[in-house]
C-alpha positions in Angstrom: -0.1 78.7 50.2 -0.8 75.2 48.9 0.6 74.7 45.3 -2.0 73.6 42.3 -1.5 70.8 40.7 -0.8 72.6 37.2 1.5 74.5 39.2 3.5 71.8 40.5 3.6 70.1 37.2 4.9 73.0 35.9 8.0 73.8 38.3 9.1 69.8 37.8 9.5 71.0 34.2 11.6 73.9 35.2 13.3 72.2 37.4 14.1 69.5 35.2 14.8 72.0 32.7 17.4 73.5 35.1 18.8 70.2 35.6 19.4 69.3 31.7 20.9 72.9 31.3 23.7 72.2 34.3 24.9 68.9 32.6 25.0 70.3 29.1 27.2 73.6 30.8 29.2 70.8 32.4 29.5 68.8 29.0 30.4 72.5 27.4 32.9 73.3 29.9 30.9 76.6 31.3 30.5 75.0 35.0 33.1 73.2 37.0 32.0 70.1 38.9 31.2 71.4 42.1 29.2 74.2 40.4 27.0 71.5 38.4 27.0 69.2 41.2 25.3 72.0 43.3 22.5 72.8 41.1 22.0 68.8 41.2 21.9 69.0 44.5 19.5 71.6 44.7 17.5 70.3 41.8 17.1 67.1 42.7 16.3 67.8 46.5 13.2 70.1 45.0 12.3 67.9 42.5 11.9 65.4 45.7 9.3 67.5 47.2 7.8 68.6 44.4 6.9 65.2 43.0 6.0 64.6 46.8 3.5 67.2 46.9 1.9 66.3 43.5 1.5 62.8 44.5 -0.4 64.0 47.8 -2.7 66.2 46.0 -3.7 63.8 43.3 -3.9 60.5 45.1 -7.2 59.9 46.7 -8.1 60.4 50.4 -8.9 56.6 50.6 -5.5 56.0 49.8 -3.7 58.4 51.1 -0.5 57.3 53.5 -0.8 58.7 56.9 1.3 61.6 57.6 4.4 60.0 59.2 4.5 57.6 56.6 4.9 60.2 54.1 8.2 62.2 56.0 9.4 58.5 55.7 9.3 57.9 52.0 10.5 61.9 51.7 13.1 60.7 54.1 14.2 57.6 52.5 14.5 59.6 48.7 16.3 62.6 50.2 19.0 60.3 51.5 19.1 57.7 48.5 20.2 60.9 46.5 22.0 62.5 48.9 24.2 59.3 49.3 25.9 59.7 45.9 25.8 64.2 45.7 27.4 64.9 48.9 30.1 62.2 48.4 30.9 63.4 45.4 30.6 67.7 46.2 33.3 66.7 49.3 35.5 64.3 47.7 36.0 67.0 44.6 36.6 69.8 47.4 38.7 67.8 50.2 40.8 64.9 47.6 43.9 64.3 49.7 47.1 64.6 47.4 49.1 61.6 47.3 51.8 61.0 49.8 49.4 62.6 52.3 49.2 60.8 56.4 45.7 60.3 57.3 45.6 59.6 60.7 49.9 59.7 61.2 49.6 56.5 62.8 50.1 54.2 59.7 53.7 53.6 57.7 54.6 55.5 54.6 53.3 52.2 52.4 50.6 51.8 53.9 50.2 55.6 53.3 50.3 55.2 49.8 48.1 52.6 49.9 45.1 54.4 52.2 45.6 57.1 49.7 45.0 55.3 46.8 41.9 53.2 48.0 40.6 56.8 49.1 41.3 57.7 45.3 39.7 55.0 43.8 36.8 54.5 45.9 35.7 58.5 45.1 36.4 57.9 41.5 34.0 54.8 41.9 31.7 57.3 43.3 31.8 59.9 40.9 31.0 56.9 38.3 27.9 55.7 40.4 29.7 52.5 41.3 28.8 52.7 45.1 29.7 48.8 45.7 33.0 49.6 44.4 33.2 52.0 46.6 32.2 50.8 49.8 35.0 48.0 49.2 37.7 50.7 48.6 36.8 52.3 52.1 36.7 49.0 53.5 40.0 48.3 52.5 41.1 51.6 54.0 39.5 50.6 57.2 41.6 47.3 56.9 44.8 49.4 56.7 43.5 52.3 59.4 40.7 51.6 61.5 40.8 55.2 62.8 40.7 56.7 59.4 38.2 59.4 59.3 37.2 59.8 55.6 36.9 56.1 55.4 34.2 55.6 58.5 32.5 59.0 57.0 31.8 57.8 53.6 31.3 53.8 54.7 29.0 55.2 57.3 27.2 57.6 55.3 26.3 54.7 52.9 25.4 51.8 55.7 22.8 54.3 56.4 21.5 55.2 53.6 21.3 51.7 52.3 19.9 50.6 55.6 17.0 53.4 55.5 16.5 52.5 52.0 15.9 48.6 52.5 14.1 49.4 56.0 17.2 47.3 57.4 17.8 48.3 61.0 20.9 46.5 61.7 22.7 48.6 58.6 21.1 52.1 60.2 22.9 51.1 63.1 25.7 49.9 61.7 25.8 53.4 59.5 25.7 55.6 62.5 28.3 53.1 65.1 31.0 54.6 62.1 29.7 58.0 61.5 29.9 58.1 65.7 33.3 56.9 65.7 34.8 59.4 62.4 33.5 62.5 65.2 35.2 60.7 67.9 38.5 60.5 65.8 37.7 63.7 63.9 35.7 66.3 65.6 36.2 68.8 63.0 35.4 66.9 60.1 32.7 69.0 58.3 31.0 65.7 56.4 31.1 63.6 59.4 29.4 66.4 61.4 26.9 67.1 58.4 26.2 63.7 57.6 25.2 62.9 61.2 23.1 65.9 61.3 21.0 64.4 58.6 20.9 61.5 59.7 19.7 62.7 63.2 16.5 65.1 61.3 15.5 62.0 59.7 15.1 59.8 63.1 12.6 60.6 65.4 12.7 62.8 68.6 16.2 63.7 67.0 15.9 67.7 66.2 17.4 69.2 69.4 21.0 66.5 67.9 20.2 68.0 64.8 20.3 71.3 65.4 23.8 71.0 68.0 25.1 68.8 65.2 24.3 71.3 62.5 25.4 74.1 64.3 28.7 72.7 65.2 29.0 71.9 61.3 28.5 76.0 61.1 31.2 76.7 63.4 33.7 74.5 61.4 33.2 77.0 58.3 32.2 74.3 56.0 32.8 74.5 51.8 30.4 76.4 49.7 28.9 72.9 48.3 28.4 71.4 51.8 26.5 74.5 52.6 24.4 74.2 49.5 23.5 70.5 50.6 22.8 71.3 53.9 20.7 74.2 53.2 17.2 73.0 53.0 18.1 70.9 56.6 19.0 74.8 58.0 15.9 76.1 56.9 13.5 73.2 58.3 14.8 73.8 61.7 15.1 77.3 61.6 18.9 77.7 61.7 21.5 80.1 59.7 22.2 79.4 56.1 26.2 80.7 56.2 
């Protein structure tokens, strides 16, 4: 049943009550991270609809977007957010200890050096420097064109930044990596969920969606991965766990 508008107002202030309580348990030192970067997640990805919603039910009919044009501003906001959260829930769970071979085809300096960029460009992350970022998995990509994390993350944000500015050549761009870190990486569980997303927010996409989100089942993904890709599972009528 459709939500009243008092209603809805008053689940953004819980929700954004929720939200203020996770970052002062982070700042106390009662959640971890990943804990307080879940409730974000889930938070933030409510707090999406919600506002969504409100603004349907209070604009006026003359006004109102059609339909489509809605899912596509929902769309676009889910993935803006998403583009910093789920970086930074898989680069806390999979950081690659130093020293570490990505691909095994690179030399022990250049390594070193891979690992670092990887290091730096999550930290940049983490600190909401995304430009920083994307240069650090650039310059990985320089070192190891087949590395996997780096064509995950730099593909994950061409997209999103490509969906955001309604630039088509950086969507494709954005999925041409993605396509190529499950070519090099089949079971990498944030190339596979990332891709999933991407192919539930593109048109005629949901039967890809669904074979890309239940291959990202069958590769037992981390707790915060599932938290993220939760409210995708239960659109298309899939498993949670």
């Amino acid at each position: 049943m459709r939500q009243s508008e008092q209603q809805l107002r008053d689940e953004i202030v819980l929700r954004e009550a929720s939200l203020a309580d996770a970052r002062r348990e982070l700042a106390a030192g009662e959640l971890t991270t990943i804990q307080a970067a879940t409730i974000e997640a889930r938070e933030e990805l409510a707090l999406v609809r919600v506002r969504q919603e409100l603004g349907e039910l209070t604009e006026s009919s003359s006004k109102r977007p059609s339909r489509r044009r809605r899912r596509s501003l929902l769309v676009i906001g889910l993935l803006c957010f998403l583009a910093v959260i789920i970086i930074v829930l898989w680069s806390s769970i999979e950081l690659r200890q130093a020293g570490t071979q990505i691909t095994g085809n690179v030399s022990l300096s250049n390594s070193q050096q891979v690992t670092q960029l990887l290091t730096e460009a999550q930290a940049d992350v983490a600190d909401g420097n995304v430009s920083a970022a994307l240069a650090a998995y650039e310059g990985v990509l320089g070192l190891d064109p087949k590395n996997v994390s780096a064509l995950t993350e730099t593909g994950w944000l061409d997209f999103s930044a490509g969906s955001s500015d309604t630039n088509p050549s950086l969507v494709a761009l954005g999925v041409k990596d993605l396509r190529e870190a499950i070519a090099y990486g089949p079971r990498n569980t944030a190339a596979r969920l990332y891709y999933a997303i991407i192919a539930d927010s593109t048109p005629d996409n949901e039967a890809l969606a669904k074979s890309e989100f239940r291959v990202f089942l069958a590769l037992h993904p981390s707790k915060g991965q599932l938290a993220i890709a939760r409210q995708f599972l239960i659109a298309l009528k899939l498993p949670t766990s």
